[in-house]
MMTF fields as JSON, N, C-alpha, C and O atoms, coordinates in Angstrom:
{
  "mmtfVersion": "1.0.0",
  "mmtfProducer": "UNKNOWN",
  "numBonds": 419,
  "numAtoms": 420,
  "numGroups": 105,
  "numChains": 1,
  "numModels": 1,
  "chainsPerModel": [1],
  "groupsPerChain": [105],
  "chainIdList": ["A"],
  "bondAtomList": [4, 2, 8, 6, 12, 10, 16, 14, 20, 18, 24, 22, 28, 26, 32, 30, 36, 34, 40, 38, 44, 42, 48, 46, 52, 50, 56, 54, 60, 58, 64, 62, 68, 66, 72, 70, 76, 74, 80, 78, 84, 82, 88, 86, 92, 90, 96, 94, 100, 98, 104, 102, 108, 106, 112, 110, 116, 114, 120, 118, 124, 122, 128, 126, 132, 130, 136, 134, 140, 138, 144, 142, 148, 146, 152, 150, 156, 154, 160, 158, 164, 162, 168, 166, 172, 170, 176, 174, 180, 178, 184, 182, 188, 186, 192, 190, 196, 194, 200, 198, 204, 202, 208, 206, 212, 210, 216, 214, 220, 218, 224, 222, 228, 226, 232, 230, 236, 234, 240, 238, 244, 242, 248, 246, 252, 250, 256, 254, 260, 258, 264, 262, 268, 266, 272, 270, 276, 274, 280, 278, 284, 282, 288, 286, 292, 290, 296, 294, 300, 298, 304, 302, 308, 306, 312, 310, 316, 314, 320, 318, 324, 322, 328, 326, 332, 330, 336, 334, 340, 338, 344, 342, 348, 346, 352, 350, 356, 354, 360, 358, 364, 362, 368, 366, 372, 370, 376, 374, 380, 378, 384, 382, 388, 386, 392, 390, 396, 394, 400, 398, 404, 402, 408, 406, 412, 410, 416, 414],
  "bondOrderList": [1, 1, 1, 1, 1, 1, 1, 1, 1, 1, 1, 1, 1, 1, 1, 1, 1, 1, 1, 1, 1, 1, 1, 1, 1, 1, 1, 1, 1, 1, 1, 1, 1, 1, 1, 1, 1, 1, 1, 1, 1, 1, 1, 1, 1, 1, 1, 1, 1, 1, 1, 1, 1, 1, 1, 1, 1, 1, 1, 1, 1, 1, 1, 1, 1, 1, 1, 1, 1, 1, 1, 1, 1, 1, 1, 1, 1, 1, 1, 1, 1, 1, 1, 1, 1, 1, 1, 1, 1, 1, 1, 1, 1, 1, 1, 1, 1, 1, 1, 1, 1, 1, 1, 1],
  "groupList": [{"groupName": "UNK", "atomNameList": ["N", "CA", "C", "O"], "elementList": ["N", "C", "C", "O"], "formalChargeList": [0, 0, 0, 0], "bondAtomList": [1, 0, 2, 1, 3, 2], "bondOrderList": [1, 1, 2], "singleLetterCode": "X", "chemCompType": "L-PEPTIDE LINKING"}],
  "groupTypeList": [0, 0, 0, 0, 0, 0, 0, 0, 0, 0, 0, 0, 0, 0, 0, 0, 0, 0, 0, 0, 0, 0, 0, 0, 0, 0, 0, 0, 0, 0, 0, 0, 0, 0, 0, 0, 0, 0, 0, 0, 0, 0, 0, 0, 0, 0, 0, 0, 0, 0, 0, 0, 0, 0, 0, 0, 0, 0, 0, 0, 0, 0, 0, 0, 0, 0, 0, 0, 0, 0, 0, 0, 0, 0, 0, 0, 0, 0, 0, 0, 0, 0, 0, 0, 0, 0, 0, 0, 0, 0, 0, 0, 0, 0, 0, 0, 0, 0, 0, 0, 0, 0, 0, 0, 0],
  "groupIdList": [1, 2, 3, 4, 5, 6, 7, 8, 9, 10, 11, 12, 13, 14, 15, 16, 17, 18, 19, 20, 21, 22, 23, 24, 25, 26, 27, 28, 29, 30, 31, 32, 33, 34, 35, 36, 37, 38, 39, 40, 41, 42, 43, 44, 45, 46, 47, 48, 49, 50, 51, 52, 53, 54, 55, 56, 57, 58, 59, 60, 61, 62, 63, 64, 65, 66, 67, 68, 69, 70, 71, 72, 73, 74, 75, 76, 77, 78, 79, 80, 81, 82, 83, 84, 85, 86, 87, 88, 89, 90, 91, 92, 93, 94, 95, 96, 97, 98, 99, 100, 101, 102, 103, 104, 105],
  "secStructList": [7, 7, 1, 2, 2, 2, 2, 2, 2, 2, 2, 2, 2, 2, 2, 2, 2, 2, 2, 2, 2, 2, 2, 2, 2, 2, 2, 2, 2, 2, 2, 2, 2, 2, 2, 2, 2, 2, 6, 6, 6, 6, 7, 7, 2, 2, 2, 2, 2, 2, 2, 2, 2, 2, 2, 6, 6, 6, 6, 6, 1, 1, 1, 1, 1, 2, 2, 2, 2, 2, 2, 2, 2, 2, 2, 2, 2, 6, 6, 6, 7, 7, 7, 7, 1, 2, 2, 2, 2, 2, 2, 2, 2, 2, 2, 2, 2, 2, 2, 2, 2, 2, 6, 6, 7],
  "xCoordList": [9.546, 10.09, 10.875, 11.672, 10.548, 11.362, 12.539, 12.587, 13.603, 14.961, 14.856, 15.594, 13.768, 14.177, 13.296, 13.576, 12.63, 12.414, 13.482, 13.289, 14.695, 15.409, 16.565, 17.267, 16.559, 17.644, 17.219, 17.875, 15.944, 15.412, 16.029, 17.063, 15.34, 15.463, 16.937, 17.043, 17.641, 19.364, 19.56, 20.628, 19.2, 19.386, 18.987, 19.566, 17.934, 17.345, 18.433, 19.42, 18.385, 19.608, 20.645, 20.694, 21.358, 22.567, 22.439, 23.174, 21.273, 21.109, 21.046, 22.067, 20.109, 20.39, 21.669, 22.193, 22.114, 23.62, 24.183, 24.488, 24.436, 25.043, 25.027, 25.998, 23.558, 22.67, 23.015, 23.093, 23.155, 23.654, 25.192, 25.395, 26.051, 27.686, 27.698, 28.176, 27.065, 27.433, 26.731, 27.429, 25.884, 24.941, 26.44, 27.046, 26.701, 27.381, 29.342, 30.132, 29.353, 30.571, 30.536, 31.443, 29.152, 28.744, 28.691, 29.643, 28.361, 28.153, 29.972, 30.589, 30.293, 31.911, 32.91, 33.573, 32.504, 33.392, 32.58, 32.946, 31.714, 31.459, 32.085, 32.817, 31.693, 32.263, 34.343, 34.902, 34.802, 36.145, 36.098, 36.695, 35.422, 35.776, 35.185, 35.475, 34.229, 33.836, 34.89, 35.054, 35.788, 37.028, 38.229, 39.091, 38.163, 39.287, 39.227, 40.219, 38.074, 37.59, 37.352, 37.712, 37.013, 37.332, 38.852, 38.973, 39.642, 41.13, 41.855, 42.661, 41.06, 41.923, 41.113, 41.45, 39.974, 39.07, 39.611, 39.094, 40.525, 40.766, 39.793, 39.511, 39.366, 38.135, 38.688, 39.846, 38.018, 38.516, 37.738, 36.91, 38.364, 38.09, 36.86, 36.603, 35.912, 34.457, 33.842, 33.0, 34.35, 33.78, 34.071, 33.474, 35.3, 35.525, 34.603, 34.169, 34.169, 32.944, 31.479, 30.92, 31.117, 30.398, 29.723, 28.535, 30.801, 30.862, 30.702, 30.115, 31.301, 32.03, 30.134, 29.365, 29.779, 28.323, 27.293, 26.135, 27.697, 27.133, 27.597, 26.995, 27.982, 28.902, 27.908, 27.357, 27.511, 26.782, 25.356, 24.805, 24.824, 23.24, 23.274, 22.122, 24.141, 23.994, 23.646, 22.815, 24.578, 24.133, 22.705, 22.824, 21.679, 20.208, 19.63, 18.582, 19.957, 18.653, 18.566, 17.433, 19.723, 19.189, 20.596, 21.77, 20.178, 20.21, 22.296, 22.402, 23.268, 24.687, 24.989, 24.409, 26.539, 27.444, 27.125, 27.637, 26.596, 26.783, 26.197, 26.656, 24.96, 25.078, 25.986, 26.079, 26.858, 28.349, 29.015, 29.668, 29.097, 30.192, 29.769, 30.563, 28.556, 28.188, 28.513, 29.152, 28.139, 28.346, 30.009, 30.702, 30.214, 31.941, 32.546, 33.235, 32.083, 32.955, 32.413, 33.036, 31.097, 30.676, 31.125, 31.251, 31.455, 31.946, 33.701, 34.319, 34.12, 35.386, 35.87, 36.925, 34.981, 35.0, 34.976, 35.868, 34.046, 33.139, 34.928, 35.174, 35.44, 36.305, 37.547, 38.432, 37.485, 38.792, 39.726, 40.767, 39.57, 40.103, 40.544, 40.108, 41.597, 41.906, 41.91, 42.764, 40.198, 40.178, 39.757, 40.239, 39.131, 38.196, 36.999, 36.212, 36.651, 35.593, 36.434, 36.05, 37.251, 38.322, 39.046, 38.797, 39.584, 39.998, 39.073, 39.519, 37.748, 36.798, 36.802, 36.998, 36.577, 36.462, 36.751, 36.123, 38.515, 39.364, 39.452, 39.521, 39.409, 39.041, 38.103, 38.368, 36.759, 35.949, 36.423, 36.327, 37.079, 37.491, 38.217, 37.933, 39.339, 40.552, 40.247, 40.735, 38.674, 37.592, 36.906, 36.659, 36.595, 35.432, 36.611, 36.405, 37.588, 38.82, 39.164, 39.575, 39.011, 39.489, 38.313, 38.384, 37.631, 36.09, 36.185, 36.581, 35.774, 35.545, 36.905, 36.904, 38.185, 38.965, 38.467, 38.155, 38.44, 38.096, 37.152, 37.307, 35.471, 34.586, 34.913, 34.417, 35.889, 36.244, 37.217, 37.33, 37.831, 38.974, 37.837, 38.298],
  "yCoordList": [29.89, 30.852, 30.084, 29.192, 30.567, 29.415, 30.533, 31.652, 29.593, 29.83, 31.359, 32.255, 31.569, 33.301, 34.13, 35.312, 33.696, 34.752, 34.987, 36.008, 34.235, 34.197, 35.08, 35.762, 34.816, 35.888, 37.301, 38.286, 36.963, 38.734, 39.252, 39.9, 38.898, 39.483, 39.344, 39.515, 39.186, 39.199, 40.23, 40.715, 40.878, 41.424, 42.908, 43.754, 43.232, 44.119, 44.072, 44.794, 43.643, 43.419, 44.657, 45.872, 43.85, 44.303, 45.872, 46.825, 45.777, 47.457, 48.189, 48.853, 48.286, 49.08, 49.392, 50.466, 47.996, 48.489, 49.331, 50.424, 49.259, 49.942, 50.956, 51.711, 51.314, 52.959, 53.493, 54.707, 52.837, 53.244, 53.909, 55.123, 53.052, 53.172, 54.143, 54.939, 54.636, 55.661, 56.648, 57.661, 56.735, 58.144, 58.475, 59.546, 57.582, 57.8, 58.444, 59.334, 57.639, 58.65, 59.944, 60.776, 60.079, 61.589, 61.927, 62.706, 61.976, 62.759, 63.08, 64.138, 61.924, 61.669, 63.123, 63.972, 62.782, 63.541, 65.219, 66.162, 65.197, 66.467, 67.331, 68.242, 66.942, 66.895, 67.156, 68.228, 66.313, 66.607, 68.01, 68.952, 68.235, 69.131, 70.296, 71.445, 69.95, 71.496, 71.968, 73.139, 70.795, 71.332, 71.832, 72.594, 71.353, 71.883, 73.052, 73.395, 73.738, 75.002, 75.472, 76.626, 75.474, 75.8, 76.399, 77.468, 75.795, 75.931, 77.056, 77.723, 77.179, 77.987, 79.577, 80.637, 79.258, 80.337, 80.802, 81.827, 80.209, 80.683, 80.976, 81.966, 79.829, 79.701, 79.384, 78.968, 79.497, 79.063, 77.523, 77.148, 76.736, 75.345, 75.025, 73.837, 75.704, 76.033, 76.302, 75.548, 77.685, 77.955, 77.084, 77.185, 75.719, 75.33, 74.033, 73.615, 73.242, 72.877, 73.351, 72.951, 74.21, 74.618, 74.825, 74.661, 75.228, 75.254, 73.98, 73.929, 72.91, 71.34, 70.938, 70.473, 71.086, 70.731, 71.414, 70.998, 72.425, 73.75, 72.849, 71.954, 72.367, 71.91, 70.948, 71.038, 69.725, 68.699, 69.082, 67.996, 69.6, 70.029, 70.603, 70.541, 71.291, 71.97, 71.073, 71.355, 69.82, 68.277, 68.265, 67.201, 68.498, 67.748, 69.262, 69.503, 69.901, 70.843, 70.054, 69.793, 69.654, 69.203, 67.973, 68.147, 67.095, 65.653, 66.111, 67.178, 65.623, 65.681, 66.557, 66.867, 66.89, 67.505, 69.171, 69.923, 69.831, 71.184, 72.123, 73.199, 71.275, 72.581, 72.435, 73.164, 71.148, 71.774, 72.444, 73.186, 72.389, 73.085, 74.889, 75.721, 75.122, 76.365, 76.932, 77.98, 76.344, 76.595, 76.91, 77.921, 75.704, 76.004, 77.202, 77.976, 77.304, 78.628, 79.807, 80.818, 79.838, 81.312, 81.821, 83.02, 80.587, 81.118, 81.276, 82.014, 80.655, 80.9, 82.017, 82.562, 82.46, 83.417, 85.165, 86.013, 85.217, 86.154, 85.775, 86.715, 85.016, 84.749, 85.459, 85.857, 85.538, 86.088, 85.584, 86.07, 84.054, 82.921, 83.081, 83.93, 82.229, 82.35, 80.904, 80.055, 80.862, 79.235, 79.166, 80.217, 78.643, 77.73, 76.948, 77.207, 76.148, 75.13, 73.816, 72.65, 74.11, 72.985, 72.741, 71.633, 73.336, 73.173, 72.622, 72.115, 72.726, 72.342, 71.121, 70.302, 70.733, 69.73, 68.617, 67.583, 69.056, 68.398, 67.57, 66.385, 68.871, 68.741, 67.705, 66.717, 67.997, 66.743, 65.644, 64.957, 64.935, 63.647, 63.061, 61.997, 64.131, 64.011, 63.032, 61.945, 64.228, 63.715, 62.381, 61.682, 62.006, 61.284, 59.689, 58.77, 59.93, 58.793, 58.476, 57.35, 59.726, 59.463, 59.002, 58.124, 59.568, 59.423, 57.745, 56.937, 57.454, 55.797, 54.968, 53.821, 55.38, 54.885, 54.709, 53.656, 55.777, 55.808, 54.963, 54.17, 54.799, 54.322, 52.718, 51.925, 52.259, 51.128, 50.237, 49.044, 51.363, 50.771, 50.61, 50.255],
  "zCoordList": [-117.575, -118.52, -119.583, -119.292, -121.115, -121.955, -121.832, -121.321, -122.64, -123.003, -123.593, -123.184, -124.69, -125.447, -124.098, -123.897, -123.54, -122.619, -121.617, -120.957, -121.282, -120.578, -120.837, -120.091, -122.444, -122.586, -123.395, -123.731, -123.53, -123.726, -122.07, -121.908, -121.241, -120.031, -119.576, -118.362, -119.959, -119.902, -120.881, -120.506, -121.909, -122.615, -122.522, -123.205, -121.621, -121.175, -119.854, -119.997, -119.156, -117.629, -118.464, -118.271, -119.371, -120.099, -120.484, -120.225, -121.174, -121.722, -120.416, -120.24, -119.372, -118.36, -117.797, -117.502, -117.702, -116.761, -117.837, -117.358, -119.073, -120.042, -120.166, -120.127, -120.406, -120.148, -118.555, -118.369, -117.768, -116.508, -116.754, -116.784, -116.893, -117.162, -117.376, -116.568, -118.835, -120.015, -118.951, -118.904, -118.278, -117.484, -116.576, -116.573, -116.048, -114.673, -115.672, -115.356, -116.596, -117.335, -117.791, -117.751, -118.337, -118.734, -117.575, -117.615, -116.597, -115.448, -114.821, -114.698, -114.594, -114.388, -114.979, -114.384, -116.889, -117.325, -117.389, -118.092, -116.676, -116.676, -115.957, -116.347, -114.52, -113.499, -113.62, -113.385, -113.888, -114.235, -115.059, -114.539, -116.333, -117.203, -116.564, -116.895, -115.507, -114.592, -113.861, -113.519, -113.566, -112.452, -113.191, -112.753, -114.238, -115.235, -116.066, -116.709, -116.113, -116.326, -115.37, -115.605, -114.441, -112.924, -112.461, -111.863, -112.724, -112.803, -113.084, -112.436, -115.003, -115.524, -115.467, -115.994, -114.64, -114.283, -112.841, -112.396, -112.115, -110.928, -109.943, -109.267, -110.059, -108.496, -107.496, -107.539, -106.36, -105.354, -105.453, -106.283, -104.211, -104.234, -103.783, -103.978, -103.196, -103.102, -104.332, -104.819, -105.033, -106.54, -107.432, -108.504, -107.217, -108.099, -107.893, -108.966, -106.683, -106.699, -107.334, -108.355, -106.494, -106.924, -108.471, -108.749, -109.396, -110.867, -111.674, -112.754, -111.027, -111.766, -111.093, -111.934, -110.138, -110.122, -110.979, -111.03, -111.629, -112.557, -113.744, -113.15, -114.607, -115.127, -115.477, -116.575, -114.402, -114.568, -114.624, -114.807, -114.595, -114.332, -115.482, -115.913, -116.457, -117.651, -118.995, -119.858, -118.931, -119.418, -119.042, -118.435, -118.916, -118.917, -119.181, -118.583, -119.676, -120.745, -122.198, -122.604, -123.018, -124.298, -124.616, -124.288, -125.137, -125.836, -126.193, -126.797, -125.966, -126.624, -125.387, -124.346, -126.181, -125.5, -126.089, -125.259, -126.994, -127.198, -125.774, -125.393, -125.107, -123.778, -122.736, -121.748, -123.091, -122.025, -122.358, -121.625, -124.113, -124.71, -124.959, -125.397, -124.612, -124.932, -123.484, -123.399, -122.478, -120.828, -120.852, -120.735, -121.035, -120.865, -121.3, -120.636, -122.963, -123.557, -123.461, -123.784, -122.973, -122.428, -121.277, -121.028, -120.312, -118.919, -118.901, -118.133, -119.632, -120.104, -120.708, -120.383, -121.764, -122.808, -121.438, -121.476, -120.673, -120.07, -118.547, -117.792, -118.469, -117.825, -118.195, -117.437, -119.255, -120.047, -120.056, -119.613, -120.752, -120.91, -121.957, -122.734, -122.236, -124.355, -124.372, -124.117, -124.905, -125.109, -126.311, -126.733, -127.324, -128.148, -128.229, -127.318, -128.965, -128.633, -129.415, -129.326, -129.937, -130.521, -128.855, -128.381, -128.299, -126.825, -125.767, -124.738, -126.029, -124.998, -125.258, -124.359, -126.597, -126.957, -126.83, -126.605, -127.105, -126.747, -125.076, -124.75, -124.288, -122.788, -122.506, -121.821, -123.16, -122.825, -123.019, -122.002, -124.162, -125.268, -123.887, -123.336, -123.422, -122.444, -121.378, -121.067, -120.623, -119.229, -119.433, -118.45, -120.612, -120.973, -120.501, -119.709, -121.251, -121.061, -119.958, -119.678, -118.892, -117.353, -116.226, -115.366, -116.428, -116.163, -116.431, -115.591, -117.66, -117.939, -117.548, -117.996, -116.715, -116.298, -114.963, -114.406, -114.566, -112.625, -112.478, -111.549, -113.586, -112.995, -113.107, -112.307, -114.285, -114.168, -113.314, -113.031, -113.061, -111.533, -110.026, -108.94]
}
């Protein structure tokens, strides 16, 4: 194997773990922001599982964050929550920070 094939294939190494990281933080901060809408929804600690896994599975219908953010504030909204999507938002930014803390400790 010469030298540029060596570090193509280091380079590809790199992108996966990367593309990995970032999967496993989106998933992370989903997860958190399911439990934190969970919260102010007054679930029980079963429903509030249950939901924060609802939460993550809602992430893989379409590409970004808007089908968490549509999930979140409809079930919030239908909750009779007094939230926003400036507040969800926020919430995620919050998760995404703690999330990429935990997975790095």
């Amino acid at each position: 194997m010469t030298a540029f094939d060596e570090r193509e294939a280091a380079f590809e190494r790199k992108f996966a773990r990367d593309e990995e990281m970032a999967f496993r933080i989106t998933a992370r901060r989903n997860r958190l922001v399911g439990a934190w809408a969970a919260k102010l929804m007054g679930l029980t600690p079963e429903e509030a599982d249950a939901y924060a896994k609802a939460v993550v599975q809602a992430d893989f219908e379409e590409a970004g964050d808007e089908d968490v953010v549509r999930k979140l504030l409809g079930d919030l909204v239908s909750a009779n929550v007094d939230t926003n999507e400036a507040s969800i938002r926020t919430a995620l930014h919050d998760a995404t920070v703690e999330a990429r803390r935990q997975l790095i400790e």
